[in-house]
PyMOL Python script that loads the backbone (N, CA, C, O; Angstrom):
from pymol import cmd

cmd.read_pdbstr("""\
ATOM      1  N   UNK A   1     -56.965-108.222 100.751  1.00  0.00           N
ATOM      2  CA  UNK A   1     -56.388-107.197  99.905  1.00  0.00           C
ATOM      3  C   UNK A   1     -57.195-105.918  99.993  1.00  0.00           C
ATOM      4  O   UNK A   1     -56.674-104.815  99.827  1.00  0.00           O
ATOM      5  N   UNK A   2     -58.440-106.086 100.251  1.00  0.00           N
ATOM      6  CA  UNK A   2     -59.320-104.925  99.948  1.00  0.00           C
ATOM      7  C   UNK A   2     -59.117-103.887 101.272  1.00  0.00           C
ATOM      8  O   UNK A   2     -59.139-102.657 101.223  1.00  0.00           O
ATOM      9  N   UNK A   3     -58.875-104.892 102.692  1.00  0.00           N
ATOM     10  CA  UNK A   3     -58.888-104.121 103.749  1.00  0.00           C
ATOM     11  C   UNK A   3     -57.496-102.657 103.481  1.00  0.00           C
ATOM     12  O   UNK A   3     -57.448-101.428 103.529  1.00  0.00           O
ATOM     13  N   UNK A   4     -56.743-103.615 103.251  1.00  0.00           N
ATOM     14  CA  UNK A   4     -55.065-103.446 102.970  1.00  0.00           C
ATOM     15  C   UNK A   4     -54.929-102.187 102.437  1.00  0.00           C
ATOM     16  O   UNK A   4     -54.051-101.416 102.825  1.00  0.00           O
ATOM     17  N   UNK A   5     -55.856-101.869 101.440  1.00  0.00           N
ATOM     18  CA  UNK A   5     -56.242-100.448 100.342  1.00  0.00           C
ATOM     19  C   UNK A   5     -55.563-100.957  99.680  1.00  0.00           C
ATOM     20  O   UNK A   5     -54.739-100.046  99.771  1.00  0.00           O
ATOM     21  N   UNK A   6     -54.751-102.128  98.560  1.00  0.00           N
ATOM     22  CA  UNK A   6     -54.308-102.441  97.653  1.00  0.00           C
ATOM     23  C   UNK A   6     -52.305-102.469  98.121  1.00  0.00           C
ATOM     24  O   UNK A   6     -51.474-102.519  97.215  1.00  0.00           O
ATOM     25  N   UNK A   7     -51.982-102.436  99.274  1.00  0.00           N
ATOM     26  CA  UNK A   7     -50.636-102.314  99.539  1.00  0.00           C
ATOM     27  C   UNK A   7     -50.027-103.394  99.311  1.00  0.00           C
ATOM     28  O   UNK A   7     -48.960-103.540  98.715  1.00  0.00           O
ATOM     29  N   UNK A   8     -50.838-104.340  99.883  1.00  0.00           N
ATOM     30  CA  UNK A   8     -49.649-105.675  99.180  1.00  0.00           C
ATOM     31  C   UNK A   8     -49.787-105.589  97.554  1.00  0.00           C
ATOM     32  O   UNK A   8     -48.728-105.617  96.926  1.00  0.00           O
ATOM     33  N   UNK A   9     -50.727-105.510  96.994  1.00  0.00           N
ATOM     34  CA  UNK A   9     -50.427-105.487  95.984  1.00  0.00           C
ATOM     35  C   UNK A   9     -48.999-104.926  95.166  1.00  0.00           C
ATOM     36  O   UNK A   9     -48.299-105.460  94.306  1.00  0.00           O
ATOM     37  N   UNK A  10     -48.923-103.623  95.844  1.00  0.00           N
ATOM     38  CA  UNK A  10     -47.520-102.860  95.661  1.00  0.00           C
ATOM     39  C   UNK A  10     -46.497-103.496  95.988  1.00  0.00           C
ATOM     40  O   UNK A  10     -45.557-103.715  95.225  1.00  0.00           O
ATOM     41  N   UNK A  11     -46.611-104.066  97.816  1.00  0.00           N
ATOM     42  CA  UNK A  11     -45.399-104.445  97.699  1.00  0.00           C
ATOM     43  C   UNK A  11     -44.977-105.992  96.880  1.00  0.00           C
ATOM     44  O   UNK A  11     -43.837-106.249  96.491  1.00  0.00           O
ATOM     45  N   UNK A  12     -46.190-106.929  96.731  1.00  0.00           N
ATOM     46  CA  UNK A  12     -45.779-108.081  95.991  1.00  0.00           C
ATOM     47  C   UNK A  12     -45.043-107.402  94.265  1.00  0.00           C
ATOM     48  O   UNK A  12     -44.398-108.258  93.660  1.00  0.00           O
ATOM     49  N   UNK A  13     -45.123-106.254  93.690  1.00  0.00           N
ATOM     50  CA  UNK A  13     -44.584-105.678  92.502  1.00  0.00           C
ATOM     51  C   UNK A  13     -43.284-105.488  92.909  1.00  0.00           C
ATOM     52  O   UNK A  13     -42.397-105.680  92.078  1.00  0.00           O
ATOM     53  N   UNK A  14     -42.918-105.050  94.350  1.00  0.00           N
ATOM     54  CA  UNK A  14     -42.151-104.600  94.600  1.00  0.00           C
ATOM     55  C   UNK A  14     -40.763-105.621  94.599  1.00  0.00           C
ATOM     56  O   UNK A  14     -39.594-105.381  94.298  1.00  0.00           O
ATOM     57  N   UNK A  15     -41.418-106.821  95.060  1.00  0.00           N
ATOM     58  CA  UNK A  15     -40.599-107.793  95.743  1.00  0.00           C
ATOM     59  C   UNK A  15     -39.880-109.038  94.177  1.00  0.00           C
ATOM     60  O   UNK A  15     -38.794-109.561  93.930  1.00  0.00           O
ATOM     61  N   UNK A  16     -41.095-109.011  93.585  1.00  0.00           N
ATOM     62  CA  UNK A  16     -41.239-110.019  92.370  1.00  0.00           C
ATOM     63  C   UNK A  16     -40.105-108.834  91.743  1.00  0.00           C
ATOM     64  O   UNK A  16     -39.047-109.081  92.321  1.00  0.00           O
ATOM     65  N   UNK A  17     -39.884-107.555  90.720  1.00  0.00           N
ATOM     66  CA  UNK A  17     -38.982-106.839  90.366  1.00  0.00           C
ATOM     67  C   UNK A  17     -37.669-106.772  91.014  1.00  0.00           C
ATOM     68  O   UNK A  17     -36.665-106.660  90.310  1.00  0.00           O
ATOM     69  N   UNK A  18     -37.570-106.838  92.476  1.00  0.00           N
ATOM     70  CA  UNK A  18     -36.395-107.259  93.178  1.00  0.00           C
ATOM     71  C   UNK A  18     -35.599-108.698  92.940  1.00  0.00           C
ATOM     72  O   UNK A  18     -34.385-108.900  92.904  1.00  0.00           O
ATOM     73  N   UNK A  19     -36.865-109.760  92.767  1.00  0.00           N
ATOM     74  CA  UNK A  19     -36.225-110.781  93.151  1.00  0.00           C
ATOM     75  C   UNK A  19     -35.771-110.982  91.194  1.00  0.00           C
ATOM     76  O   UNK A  19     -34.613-111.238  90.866  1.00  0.00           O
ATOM     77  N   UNK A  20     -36.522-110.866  90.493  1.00  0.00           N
ATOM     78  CA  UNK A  20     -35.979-110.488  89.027  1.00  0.00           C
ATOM     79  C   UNK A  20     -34.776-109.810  88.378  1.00  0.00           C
ATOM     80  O   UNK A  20     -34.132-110.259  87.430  1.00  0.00           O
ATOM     81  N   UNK A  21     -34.608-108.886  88.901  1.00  0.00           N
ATOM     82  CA  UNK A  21     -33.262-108.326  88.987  1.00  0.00           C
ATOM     83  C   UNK A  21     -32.072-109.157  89.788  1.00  0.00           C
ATOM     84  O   UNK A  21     -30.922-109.336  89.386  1.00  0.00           O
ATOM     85  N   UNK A  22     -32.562-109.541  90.826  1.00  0.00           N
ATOM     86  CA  UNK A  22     -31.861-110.484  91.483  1.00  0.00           C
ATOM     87  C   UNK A  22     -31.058-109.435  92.712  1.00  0.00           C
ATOM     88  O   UNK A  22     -29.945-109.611  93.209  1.00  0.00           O
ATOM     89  N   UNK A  23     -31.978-108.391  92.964  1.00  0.00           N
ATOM     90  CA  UNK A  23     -31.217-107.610  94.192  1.00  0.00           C
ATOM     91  C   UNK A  23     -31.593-108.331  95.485  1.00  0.00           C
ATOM     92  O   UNK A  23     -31.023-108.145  96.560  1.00  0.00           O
ATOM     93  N   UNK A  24     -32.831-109.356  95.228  1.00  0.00           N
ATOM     94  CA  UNK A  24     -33.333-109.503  97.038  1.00  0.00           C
ATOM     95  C   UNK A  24     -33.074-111.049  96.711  1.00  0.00           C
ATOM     96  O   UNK A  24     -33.805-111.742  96.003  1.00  0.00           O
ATOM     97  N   UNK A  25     -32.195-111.363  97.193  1.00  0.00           N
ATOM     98  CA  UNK A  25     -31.135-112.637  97.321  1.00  0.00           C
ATOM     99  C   UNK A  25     -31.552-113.000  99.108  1.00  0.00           C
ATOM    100  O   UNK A  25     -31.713-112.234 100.058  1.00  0.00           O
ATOM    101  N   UNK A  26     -31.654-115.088  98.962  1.00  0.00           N
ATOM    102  CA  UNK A  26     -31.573-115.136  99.941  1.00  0.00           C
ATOM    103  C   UNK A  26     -30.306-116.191 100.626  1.00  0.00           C
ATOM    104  O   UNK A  26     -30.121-117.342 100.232  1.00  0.00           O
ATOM    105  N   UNK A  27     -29.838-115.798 101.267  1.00  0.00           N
ATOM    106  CA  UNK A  27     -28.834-116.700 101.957  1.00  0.00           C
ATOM    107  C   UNK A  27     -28.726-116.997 103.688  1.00  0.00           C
ATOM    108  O   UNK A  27     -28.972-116.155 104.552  1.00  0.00           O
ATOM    109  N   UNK A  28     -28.481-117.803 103.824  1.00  0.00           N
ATOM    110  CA  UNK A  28     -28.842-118.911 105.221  1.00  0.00           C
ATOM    111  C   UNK A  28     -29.875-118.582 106.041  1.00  0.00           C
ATOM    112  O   UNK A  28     -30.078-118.383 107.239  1.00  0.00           O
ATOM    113  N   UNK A  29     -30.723-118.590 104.541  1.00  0.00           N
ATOM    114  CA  UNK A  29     -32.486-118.531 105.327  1.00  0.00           C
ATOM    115  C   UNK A  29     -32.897-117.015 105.613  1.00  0.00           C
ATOM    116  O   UNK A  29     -33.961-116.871 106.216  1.00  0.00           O
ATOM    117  N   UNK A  30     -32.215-115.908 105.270  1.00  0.00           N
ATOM    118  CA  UNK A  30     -32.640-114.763 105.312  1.00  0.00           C
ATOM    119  C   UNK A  30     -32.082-114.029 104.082  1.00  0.00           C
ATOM    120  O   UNK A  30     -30.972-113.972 103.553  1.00  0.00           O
ATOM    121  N   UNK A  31     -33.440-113.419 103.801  1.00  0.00           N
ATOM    122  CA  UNK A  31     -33.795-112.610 102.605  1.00  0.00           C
ATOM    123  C   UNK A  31     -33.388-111.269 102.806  1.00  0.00           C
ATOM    124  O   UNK A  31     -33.809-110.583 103.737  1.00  0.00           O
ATOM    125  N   UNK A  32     -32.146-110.672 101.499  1.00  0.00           N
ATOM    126  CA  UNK A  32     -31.618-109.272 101.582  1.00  0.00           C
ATOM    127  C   UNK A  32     -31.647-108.756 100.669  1.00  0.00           C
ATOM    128  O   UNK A  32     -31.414-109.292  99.585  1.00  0.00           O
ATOM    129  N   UNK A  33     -31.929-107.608 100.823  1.00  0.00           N
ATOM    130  CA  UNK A  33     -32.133-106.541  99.290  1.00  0.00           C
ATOM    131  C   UNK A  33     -30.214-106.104  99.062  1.00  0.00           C
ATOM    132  O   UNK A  33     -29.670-105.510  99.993  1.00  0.00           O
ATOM    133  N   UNK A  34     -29.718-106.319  98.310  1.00  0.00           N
ATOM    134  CA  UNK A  34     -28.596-106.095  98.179  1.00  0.00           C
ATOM    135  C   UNK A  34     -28.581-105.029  97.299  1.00  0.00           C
ATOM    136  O   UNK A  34     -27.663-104.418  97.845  1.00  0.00           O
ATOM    137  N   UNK A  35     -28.864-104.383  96.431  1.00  0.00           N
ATOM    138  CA  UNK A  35     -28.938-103.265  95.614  1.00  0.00           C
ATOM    139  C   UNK A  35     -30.425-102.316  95.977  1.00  0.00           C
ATOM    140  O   UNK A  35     -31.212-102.381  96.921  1.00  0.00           O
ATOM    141  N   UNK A  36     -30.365-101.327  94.602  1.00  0.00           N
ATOM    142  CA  UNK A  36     -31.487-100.478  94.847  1.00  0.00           C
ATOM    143  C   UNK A  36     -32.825-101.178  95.090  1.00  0.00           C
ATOM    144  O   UNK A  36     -32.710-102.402  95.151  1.00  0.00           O
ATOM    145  N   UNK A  37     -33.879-100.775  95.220  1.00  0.00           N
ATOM    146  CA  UNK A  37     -35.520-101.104  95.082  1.00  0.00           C
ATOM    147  C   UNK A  37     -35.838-100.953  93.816  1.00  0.00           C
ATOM    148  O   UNK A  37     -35.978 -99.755  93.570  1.00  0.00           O
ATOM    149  N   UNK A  38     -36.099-101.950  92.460  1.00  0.00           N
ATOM    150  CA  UNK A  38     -36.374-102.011  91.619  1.00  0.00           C
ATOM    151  C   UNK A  38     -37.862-101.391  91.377  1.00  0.00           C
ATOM    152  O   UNK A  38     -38.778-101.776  92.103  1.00  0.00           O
ATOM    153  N   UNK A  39     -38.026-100.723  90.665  1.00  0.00           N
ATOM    154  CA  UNK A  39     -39.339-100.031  90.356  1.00  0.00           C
ATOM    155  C   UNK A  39     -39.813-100.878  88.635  1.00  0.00           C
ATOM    156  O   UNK A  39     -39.495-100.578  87.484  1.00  0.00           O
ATOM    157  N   UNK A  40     -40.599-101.894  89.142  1.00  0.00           N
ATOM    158  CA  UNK A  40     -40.806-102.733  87.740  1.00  0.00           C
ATOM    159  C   UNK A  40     -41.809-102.491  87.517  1.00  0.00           C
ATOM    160  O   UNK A  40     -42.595-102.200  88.419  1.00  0.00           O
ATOM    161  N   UNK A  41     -42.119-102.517  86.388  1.00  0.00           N
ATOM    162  CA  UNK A  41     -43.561-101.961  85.113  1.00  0.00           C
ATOM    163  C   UNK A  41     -44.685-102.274  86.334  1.00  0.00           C
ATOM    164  O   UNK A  41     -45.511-101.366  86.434  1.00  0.00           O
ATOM    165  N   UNK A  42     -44.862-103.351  87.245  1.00  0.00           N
ATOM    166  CA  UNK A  42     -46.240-103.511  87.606  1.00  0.00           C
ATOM    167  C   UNK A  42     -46.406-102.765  88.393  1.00  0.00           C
ATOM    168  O   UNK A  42     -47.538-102.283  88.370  1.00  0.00           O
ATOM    169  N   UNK A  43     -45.353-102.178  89.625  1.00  0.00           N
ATOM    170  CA  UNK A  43     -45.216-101.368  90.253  1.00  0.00           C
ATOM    171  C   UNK A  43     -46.067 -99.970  90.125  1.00  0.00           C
ATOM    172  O   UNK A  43     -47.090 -99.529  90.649  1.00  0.00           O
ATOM    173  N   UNK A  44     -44.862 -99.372  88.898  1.00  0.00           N
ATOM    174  CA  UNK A  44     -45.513 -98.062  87.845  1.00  0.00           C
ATOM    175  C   UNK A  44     -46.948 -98.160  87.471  1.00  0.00           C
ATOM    176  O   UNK A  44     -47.784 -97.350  87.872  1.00  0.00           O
ATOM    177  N   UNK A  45     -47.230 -99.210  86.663  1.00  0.00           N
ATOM    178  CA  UNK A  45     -48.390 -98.592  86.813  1.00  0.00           C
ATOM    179  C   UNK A  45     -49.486 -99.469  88.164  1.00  0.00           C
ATOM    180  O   UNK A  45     -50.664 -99.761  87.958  1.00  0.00           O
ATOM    181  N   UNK A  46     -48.975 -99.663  89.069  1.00  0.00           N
ATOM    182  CA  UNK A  46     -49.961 -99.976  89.989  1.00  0.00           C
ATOM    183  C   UNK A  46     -50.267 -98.618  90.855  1.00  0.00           C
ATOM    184  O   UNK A  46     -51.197 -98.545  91.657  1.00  0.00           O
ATOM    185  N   UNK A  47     -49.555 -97.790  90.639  1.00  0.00           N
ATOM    186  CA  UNK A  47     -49.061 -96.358  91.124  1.00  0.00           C
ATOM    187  C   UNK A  47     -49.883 -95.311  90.529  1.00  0.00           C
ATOM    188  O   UNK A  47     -50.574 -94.445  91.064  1.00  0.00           O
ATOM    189  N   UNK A  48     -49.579 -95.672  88.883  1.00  0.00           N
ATOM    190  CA  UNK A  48     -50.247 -94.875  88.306  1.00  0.00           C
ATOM    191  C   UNK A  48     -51.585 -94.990  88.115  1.00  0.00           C
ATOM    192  O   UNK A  48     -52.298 -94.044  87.779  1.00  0.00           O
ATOM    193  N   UNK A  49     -51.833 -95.713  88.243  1.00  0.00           N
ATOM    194  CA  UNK A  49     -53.598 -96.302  88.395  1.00  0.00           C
ATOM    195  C   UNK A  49     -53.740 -95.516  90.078  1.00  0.00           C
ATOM    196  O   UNK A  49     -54.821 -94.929  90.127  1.00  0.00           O
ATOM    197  N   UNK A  50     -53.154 -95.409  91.056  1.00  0.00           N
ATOM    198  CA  UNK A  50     -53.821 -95.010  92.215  1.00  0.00           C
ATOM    199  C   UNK A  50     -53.948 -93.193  92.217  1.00  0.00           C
ATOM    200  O   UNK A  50     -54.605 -92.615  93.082  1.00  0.00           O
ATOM    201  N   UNK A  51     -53.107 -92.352  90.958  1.00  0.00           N
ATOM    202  CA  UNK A  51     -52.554 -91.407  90.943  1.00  0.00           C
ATOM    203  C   UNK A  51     -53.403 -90.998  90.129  1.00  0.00           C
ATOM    204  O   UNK A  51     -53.854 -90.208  90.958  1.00  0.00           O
ATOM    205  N   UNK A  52     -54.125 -90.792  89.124  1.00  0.00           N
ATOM    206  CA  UNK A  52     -55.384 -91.087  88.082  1.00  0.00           C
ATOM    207  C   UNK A  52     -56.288 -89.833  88.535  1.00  0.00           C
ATOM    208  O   UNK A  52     -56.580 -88.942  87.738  1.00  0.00           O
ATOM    209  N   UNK A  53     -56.710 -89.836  89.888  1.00  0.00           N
ATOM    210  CA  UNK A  53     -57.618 -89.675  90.461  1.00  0.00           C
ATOM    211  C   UNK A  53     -57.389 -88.517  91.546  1.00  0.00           C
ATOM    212  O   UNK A  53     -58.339 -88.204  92.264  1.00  0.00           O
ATOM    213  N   UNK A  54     -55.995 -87.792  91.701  1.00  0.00           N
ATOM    214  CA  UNK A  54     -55.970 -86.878  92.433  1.00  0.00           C
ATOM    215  C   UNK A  54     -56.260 -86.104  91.552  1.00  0.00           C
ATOM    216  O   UNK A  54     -56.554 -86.379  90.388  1.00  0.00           O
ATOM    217  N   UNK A  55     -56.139 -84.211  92.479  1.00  0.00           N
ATOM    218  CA  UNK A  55     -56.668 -83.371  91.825  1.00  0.00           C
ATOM    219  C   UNK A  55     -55.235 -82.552  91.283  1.00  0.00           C
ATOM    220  O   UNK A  55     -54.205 -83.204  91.455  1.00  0.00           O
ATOM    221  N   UNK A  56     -55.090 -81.337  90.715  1.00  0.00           N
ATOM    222  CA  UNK A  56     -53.778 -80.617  90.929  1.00  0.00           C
ATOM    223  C   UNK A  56     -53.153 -80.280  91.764  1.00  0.00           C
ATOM    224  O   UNK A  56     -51.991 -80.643  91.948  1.00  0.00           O
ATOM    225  N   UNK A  57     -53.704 -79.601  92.376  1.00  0.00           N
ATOM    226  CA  UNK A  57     -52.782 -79.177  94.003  1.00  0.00           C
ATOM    227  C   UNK A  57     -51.748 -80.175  94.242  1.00  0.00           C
ATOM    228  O   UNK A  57     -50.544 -79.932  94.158  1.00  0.00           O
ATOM    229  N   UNK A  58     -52.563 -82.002  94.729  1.00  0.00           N
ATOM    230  CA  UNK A  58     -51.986 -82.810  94.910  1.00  0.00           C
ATOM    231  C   UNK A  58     -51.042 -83.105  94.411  1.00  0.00           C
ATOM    232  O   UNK A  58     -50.139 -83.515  95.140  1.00  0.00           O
ATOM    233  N   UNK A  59     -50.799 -83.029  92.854  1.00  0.00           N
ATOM    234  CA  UNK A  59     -50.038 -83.700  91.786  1.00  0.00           C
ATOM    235  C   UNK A  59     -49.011 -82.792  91.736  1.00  0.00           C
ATOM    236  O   UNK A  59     -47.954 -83.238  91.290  1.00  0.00           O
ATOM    237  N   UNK A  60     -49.030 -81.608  92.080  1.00  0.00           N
ATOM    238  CA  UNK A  60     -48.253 -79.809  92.104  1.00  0.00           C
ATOM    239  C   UNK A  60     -47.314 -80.678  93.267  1.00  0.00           C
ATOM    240  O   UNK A  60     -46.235 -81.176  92.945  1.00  0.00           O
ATOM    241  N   UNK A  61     -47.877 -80.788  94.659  1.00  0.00           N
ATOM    242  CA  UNK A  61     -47.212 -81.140  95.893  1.00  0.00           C
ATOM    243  C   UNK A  61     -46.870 -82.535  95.955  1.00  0.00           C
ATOM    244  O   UNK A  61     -46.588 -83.022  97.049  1.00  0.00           O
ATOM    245  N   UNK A  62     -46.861 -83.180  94.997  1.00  0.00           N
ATOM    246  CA  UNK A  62     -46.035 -84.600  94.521  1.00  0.00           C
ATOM    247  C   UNK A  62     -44.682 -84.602  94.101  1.00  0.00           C
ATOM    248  O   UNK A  62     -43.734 -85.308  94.444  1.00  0.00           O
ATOM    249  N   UNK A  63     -44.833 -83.187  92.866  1.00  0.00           N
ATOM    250  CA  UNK A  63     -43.764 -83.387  91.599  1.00  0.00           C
ATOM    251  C   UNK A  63     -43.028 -82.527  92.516  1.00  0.00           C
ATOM    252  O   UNK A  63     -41.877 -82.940  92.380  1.00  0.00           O
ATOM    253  N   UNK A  64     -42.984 -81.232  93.684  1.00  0.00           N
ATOM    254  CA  UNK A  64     -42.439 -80.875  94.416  1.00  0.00           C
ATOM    255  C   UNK A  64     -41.699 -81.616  95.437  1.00  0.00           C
ATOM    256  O   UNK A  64     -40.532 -81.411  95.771  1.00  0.00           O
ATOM    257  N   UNK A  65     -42.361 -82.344  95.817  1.00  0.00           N
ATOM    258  CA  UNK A  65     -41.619 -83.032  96.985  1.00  0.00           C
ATOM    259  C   UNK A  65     -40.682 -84.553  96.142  1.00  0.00           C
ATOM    260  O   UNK A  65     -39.604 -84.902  96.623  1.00  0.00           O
ATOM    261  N   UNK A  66     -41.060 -85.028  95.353  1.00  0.00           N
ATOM    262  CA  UNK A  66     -39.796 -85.682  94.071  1.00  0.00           C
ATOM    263  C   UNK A  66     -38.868 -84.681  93.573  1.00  0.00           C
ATOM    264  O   UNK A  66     -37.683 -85.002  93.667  1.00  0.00           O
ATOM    265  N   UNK A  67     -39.120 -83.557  93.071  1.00  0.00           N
ATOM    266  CA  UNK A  67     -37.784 -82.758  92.851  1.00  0.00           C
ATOM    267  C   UNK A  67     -37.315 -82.225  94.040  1.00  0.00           C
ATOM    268  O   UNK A  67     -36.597 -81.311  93.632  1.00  0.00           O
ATOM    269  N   UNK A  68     -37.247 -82.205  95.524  1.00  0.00           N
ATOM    270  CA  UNK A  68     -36.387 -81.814  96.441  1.00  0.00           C
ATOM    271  C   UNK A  68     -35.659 -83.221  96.980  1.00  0.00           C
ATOM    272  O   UNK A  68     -34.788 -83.165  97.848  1.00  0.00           O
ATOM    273  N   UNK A  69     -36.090 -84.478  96.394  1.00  0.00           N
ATOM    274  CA  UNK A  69     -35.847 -85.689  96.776  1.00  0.00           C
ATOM    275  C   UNK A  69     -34.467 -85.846  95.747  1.00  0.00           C
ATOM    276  O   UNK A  69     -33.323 -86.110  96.118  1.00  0.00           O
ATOM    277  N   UNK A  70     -34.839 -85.651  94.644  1.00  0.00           N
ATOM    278  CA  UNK A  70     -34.333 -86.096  93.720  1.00  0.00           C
ATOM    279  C   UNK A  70     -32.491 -85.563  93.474  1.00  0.00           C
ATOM    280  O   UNK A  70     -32.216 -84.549  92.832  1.00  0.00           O
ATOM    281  N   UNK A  71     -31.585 -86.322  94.014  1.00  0.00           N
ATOM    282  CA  UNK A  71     -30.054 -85.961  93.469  1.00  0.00           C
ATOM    283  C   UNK A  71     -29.724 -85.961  91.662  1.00  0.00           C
ATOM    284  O   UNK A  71     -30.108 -86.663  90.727  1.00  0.00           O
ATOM    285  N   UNK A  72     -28.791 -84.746  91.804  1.00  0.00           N
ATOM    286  CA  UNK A  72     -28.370 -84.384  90.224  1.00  0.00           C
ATOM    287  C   UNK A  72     -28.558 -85.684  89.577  1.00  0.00           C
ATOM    288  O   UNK A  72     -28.349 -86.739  90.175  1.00  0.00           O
ATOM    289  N   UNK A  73     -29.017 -85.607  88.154  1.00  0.00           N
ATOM    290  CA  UNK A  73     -28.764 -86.888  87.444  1.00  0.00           C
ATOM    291  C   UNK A  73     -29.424 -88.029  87.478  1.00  0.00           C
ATOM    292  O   UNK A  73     -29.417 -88.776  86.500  1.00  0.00           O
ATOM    293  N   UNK A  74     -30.262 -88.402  88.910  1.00  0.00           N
ATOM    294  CA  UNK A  74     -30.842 -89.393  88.954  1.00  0.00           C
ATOM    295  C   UNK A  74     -32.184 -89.534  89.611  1.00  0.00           C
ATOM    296  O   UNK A  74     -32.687 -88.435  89.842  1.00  0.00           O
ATOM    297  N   UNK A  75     -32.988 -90.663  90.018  1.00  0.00           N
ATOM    298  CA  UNK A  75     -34.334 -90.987  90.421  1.00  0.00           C
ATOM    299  C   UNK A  75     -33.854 -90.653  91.616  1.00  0.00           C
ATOM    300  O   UNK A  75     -32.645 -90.803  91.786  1.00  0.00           O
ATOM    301  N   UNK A  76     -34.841 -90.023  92.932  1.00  0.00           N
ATOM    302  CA  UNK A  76     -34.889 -89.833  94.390  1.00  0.00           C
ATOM    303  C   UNK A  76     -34.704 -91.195  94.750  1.00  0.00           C
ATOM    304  O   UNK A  76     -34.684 -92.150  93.974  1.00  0.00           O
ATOM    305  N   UNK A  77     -34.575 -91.213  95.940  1.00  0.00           N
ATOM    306  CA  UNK A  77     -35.282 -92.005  97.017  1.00  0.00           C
ATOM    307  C   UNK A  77     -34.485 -93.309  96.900  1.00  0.00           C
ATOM    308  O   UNK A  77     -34.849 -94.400  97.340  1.00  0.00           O
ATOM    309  N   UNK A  78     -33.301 -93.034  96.220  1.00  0.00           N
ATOM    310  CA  UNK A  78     -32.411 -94.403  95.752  1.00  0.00           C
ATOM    311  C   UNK A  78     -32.894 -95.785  94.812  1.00  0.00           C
ATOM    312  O   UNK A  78     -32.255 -96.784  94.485  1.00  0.00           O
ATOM    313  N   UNK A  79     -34.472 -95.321  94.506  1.00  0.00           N
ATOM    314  CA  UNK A  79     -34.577 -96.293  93.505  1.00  0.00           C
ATOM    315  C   UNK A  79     -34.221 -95.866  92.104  1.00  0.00           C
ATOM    316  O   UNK A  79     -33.633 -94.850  91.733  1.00  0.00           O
ATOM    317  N   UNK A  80     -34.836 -97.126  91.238  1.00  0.00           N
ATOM    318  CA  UNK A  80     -34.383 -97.071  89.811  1.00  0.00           C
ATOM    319  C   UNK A  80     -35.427 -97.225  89.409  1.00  0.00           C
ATOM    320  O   UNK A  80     -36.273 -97.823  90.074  1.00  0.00           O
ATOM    321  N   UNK A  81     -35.712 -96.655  88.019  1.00  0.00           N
ATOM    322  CA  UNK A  81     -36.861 -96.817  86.605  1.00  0.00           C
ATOM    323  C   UNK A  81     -36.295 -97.756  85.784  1.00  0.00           C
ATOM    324  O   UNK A  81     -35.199 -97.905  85.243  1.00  0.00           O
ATOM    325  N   UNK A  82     -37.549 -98.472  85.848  1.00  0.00           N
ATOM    326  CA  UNK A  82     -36.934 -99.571  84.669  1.00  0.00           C
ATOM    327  C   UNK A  82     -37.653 -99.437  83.114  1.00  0.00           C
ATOM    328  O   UNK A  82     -38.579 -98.627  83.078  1.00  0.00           O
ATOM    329  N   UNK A  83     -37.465 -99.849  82.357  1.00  0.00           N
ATOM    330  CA  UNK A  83     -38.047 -99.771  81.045  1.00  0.00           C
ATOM    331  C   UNK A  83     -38.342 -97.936  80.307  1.00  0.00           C
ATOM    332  O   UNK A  83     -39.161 -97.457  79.522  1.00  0.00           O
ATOM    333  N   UNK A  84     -37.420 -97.511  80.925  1.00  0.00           N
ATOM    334  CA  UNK A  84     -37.624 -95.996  80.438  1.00  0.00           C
ATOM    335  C   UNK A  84     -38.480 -95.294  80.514  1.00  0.00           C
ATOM    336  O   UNK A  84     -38.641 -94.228  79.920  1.00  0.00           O
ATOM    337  N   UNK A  85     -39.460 -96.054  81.618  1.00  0.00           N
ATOM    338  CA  UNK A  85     -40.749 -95.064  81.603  1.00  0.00           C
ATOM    339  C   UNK A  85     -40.787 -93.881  82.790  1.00  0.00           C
ATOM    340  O   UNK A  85     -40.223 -94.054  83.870  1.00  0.00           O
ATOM    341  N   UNK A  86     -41.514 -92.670  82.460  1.00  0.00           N
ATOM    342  CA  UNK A  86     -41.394 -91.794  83.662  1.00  0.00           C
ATOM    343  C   UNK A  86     -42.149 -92.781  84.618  1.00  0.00           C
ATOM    344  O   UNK A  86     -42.838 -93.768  84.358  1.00  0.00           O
ATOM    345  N   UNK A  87     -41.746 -92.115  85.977  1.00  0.00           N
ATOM    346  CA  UNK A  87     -42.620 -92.022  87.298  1.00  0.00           C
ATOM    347  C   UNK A  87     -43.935 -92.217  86.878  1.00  0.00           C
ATOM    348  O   UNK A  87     -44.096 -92.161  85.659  1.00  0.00           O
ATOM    349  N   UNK A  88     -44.982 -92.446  87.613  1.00  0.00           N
ATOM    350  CA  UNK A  88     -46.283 -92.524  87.254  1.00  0.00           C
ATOM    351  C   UNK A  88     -46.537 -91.137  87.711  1.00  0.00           C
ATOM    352  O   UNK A  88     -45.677 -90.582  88.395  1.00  0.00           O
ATOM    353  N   UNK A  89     -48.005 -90.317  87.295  1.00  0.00           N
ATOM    354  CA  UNK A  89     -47.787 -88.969  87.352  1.00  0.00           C
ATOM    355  C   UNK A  89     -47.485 -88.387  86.648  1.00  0.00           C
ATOM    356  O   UNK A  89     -48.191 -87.383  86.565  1.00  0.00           O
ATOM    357  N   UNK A  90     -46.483 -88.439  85.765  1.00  0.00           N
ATOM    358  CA  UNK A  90     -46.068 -87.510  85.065  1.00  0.00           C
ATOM    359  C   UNK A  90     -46.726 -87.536  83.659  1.00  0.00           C
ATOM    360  O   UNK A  90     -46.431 -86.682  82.823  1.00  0.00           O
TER     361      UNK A  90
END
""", "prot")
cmd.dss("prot")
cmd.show_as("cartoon", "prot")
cmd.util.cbc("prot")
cmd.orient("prot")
């Protein structure tokens, strides 16, 4: 994990919130995300714990590049927020 810089960690948040929701379904032995990428609490803040620690600039050229991502009305990048919490960052 340590080599990794903490990525599986992310993606095991990633996968456990998928398979909870029940978007990453498996059938005849292969595993499919059938809906969005669930963004579940461990996720957020596994995020927000890595985000803690930048400076402004960074955090300026974050919330920029999420609002050119981001379509009317909803989260970028085709995922979803779960539990009503912002993005980490914010």
């Amino acid at each position: 994990m340590t080599r990794a810089g903490g990525d599986l960690a992310l993606l095991r948040a990633l996968v456990e919130a998928a398979l909870v929701s029940g978007d990453l379904r498996s059938a005849g032995g292969v595993w499919r995300l059938v809906g969005d990428v669930p963004l579940g609490p461990a996720f957020v803040e596994l995020v927000g714990h890595r985000l803690r620690g930048i400076g402004p600039e960074a955090r300026a050229a974050l919330r920029a590049a999420r609002d050119r991502r981001a379509p009317a009305g909803g989260a970028g990048g085709g995922a979803r927020r779960t539990g009503g919490r912002r993005a980490a960052g914010d």
